[in-house]
N, C-alpha and C positions, 0 to 999 in steps of 0.2 A: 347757204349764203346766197344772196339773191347781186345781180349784177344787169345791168343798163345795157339792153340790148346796141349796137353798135349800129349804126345808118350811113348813108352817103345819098349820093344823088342817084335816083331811080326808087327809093325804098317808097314805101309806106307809112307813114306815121300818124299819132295824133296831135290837134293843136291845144291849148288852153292859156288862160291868163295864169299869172302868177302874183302873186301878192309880193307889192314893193317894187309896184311901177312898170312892170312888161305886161303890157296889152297886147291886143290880138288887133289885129286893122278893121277898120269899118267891115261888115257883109262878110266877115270870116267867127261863122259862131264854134261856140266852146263844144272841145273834143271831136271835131269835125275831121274827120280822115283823109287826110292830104298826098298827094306825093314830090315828094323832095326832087326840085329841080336845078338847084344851084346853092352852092354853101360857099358863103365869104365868112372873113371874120365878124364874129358875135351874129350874124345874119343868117338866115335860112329863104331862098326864096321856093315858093310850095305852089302844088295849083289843086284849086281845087273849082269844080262844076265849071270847068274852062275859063275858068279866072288866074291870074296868078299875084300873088301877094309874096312881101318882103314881112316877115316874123322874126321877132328876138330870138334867139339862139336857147334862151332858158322856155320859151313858150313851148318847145317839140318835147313829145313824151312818147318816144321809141318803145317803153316799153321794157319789163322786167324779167330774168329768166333767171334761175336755179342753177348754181356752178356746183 
């Protein structure tokens, strides 16, 4: 059974778009490896190459692991 690795602020993740409307912000490209710096609801704020961006909550992809 495979389960959705768990994150918070400080992690590592990836970004990407999702089909049905959650884009990724201007100058933040797809699958680009972020670190999670503040989580509000639905919102994720991430940085990445010293920039930091506000991203959809469905856009983070943590990541899969094997229970």
């Amino acid at each position: 059974m495979l389960e959705q690795i768990r994150y918070g602020v400080g992690s590592w993740v990836r970004v990407r778009n999702v089909h049905g409307g959650y884009r990724l912000p201007e100058g933040l490209p797809q699958w680009a490896r972020v670190r999670v710096e503040a989580m509000d609801a639905g919102m994720r704020r991430v940085r990445w190459r010293g920039r930091s961006f506000d991203v959809p909550m469905a856009c983070i992809d943590s990541g899969w692991r094997r229970t």
